[in-house]
Jmol script that loads the backbone (N, CA, C; Angstrom):
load data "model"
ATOM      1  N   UNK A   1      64.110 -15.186 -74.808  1.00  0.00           N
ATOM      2  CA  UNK A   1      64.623 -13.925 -74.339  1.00  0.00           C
ATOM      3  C   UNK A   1      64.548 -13.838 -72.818  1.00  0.00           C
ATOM      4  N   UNK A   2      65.520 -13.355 -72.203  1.00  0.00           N
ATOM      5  CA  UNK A   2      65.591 -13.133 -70.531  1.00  0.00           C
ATOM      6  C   UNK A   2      64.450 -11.543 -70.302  1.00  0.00           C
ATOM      7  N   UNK A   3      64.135 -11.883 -69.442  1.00  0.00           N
ATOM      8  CA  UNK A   3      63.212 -10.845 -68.439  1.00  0.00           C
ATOM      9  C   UNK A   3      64.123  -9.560 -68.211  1.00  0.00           C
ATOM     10  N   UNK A   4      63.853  -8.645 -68.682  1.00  0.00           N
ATOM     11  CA  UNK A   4      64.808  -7.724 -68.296  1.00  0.00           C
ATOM     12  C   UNK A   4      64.690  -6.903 -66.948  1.00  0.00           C
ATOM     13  N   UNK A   5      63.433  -6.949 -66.546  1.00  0.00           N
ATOM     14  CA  UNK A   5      63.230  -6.153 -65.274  1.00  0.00           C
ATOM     15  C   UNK A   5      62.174  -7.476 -64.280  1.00  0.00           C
ATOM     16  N   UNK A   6      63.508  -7.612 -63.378  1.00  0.00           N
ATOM     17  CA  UNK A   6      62.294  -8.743 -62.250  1.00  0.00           C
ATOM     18  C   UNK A   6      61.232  -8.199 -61.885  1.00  0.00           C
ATOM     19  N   UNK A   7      60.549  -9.214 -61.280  1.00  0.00           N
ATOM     20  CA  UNK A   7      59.459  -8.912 -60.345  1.00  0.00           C
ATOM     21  C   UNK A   7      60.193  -7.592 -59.271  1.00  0.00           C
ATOM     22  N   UNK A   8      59.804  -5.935 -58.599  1.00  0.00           N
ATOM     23  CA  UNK A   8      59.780  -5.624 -57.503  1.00  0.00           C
ATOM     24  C   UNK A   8      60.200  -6.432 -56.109  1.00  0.00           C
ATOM     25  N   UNK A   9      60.557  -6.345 -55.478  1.00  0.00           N
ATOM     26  CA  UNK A   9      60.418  -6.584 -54.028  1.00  0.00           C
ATOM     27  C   UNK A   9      59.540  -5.572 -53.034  1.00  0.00           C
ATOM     28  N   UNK A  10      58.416  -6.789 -52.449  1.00  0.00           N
ATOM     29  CA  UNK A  10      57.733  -5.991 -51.692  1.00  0.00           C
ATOM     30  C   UNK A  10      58.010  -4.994 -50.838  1.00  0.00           C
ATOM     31  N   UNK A  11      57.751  -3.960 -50.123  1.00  0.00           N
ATOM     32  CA  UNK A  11      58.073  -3.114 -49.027  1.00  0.00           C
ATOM     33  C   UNK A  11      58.750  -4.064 -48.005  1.00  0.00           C
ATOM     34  N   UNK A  12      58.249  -5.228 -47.570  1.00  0.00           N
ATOM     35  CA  UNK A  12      58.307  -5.791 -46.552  1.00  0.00           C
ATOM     36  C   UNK A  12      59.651  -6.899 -46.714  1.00  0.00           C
ATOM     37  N   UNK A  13      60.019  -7.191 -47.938  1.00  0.00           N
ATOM     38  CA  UNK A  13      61.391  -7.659 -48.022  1.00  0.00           C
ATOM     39  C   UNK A  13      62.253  -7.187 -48.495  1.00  0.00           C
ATOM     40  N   UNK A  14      62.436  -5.624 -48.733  1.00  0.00           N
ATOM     41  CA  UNK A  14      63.114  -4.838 -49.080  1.00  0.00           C
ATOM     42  C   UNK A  14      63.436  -4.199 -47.462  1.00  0.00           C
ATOM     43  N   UNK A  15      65.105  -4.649 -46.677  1.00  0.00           N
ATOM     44  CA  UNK A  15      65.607  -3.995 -45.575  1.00  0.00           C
ATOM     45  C   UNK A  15      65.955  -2.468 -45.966  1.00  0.00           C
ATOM     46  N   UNK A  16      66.602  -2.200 -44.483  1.00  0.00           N
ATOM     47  CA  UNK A  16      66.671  -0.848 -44.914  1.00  0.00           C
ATOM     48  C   UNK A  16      68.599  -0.950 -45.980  1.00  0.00           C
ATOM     49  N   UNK A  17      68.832  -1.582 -45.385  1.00  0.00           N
ATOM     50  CA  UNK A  17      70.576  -1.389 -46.141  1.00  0.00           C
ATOM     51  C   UNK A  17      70.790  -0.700 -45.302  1.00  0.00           C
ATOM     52  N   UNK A  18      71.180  -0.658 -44.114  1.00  0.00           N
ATOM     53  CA  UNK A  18      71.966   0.379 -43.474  1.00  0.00           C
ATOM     54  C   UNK A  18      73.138  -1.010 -42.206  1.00  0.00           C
ATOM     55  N   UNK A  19      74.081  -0.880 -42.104  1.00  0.00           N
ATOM     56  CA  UNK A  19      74.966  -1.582 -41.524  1.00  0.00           C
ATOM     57  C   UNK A  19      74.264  -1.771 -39.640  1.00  0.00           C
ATOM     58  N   UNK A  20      74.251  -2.794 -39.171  1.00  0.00           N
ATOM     59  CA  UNK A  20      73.669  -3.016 -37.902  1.00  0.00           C
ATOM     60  C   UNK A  20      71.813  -2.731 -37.737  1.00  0.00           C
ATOM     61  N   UNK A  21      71.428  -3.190 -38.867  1.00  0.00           N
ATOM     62  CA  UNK A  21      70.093  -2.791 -38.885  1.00  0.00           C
ATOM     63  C   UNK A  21      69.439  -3.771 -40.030  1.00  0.00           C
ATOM     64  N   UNK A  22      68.532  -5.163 -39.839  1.00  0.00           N
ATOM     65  CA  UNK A  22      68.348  -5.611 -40.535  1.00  0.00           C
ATOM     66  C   UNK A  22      66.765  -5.299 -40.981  1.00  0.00           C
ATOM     67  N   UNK A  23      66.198  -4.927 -40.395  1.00  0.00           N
ATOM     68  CA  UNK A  23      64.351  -4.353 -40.411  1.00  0.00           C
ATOM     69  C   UNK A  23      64.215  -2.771 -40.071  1.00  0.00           C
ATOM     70  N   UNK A  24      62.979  -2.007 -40.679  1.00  0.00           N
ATOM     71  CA  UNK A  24      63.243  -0.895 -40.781  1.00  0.00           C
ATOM     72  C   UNK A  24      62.481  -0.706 -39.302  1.00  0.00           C
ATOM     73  N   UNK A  25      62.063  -1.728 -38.468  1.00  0.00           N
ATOM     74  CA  UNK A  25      61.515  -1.339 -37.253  1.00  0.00           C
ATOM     75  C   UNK A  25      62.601  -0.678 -36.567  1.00  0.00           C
ATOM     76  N   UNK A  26      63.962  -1.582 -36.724  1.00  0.00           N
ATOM     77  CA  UNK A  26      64.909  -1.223 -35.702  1.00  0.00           C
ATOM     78  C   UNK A  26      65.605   0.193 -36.234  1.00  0.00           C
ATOM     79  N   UNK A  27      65.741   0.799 -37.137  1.00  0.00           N
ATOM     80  CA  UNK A  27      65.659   1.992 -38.021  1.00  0.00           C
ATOM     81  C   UNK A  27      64.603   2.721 -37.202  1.00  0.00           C
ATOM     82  N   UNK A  28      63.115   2.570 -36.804  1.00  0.00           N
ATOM     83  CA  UNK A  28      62.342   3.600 -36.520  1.00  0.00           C
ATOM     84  C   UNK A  28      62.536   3.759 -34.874  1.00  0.00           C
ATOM     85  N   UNK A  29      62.687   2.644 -34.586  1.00  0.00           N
ATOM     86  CA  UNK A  29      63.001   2.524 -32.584  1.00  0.00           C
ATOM     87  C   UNK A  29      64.451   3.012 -32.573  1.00  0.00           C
ATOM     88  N   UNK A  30      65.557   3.302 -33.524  1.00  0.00           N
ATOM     89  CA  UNK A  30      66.592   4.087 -32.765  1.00  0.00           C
ATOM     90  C   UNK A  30      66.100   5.704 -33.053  1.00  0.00           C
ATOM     91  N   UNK A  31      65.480   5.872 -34.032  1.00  0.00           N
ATOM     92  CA  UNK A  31      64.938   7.555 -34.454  1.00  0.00           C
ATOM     93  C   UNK A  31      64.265   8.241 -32.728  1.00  0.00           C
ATOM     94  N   UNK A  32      63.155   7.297 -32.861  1.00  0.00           N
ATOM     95  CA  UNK A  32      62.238   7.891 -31.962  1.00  0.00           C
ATOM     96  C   UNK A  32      62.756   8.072 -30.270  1.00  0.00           C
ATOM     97  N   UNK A  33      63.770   6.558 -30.278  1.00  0.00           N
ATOM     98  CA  UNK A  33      64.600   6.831 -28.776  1.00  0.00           C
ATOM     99  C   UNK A  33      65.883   8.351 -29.019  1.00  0.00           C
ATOM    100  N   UNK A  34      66.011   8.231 -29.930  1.00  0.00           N
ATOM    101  CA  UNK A  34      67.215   9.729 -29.709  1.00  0.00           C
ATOM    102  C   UNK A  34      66.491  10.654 -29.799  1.00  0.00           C
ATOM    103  N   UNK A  35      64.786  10.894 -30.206  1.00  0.00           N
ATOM    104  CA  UNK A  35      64.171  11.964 -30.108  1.00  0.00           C
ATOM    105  C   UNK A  35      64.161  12.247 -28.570  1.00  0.00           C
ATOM    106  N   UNK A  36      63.421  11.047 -28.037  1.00  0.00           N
ATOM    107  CA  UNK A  36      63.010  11.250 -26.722  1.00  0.00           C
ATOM    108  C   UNK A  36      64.499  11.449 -25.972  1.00  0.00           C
ATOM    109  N   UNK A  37      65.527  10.742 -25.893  1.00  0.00           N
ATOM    110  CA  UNK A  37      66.340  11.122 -25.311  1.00  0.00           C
ATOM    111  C   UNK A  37      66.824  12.499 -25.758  1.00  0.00           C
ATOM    112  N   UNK A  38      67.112  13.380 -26.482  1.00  0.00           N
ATOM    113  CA  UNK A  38      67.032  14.407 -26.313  1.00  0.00           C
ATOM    114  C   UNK A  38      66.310  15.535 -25.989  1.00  0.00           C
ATOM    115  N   UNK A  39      65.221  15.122 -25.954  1.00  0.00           N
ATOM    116  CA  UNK A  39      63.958  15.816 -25.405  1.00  0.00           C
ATOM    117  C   UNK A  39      64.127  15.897 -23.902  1.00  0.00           C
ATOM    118  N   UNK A  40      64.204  14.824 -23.525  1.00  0.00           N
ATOM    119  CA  UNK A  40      64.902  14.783 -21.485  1.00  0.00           C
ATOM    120  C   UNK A  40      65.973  14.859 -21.565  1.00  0.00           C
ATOM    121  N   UNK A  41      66.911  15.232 -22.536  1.00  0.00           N
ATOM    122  CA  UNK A  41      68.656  16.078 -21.985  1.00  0.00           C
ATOM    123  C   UNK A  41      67.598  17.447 -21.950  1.00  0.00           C
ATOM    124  N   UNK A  42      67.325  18.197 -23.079  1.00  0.00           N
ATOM    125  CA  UNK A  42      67.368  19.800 -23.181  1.00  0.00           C
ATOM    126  C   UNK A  42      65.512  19.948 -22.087  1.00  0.00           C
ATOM    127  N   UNK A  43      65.137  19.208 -21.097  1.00  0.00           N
ATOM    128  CA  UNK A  43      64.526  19.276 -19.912  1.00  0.00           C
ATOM    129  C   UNK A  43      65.520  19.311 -18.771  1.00  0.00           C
ATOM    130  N   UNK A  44      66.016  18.412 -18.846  1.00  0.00           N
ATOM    131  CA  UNK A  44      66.802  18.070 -17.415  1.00  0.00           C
ATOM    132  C   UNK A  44      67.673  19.519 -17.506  1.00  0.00           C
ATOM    133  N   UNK A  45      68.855  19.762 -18.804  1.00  0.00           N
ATOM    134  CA  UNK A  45      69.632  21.326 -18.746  1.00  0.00           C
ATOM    135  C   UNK A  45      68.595  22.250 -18.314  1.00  0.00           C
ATOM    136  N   UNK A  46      67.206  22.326 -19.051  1.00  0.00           N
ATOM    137  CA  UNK A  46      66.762  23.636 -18.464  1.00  0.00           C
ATOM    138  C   UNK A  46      66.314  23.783 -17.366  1.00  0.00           C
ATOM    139  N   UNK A  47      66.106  22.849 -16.386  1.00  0.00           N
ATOM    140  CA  UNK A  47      65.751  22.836 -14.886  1.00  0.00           C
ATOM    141  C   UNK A  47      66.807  23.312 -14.502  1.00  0.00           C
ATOM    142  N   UNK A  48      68.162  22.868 -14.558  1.00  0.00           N
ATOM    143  CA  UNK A  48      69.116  22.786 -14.027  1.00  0.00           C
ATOM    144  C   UNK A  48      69.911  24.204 -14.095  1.00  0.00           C
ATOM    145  N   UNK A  49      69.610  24.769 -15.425  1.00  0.00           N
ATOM    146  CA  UNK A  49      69.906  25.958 -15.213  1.00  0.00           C
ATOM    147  C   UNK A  49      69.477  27.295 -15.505  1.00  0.00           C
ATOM    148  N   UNK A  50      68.503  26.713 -15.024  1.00  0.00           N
ATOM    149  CA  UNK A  50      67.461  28.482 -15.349  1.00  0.00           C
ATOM    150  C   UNK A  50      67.584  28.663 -13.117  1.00  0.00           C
TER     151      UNK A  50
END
end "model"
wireframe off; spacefill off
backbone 0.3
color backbone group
């Protein structure tokens, strides 16, 4: 009889599946850079215009 359910794949060889993104590092380093870059747009606007 065949195995009906494989072995899992670990966390760590399971990618994210997302197109231009083969590790979920590069998934967490674009999150955290568009945080910060928006964090210094809505600084820089409010200097600028208050």
């Amino acid at each position: 009889m065949k195995e009906v359910n494989p072995a899992p794949l670990s966390p760590e060889d399971e990618g994210p599946r997302l197109p231009g993104f083969r590790t979920w590092r590069g998934v967490y380093l674009l999150v955290i850079g568009a945080f910060v870059a928006l964090v210094v747009a809505l600084t820089v606007f409010t200097r600028l215009h208050a």
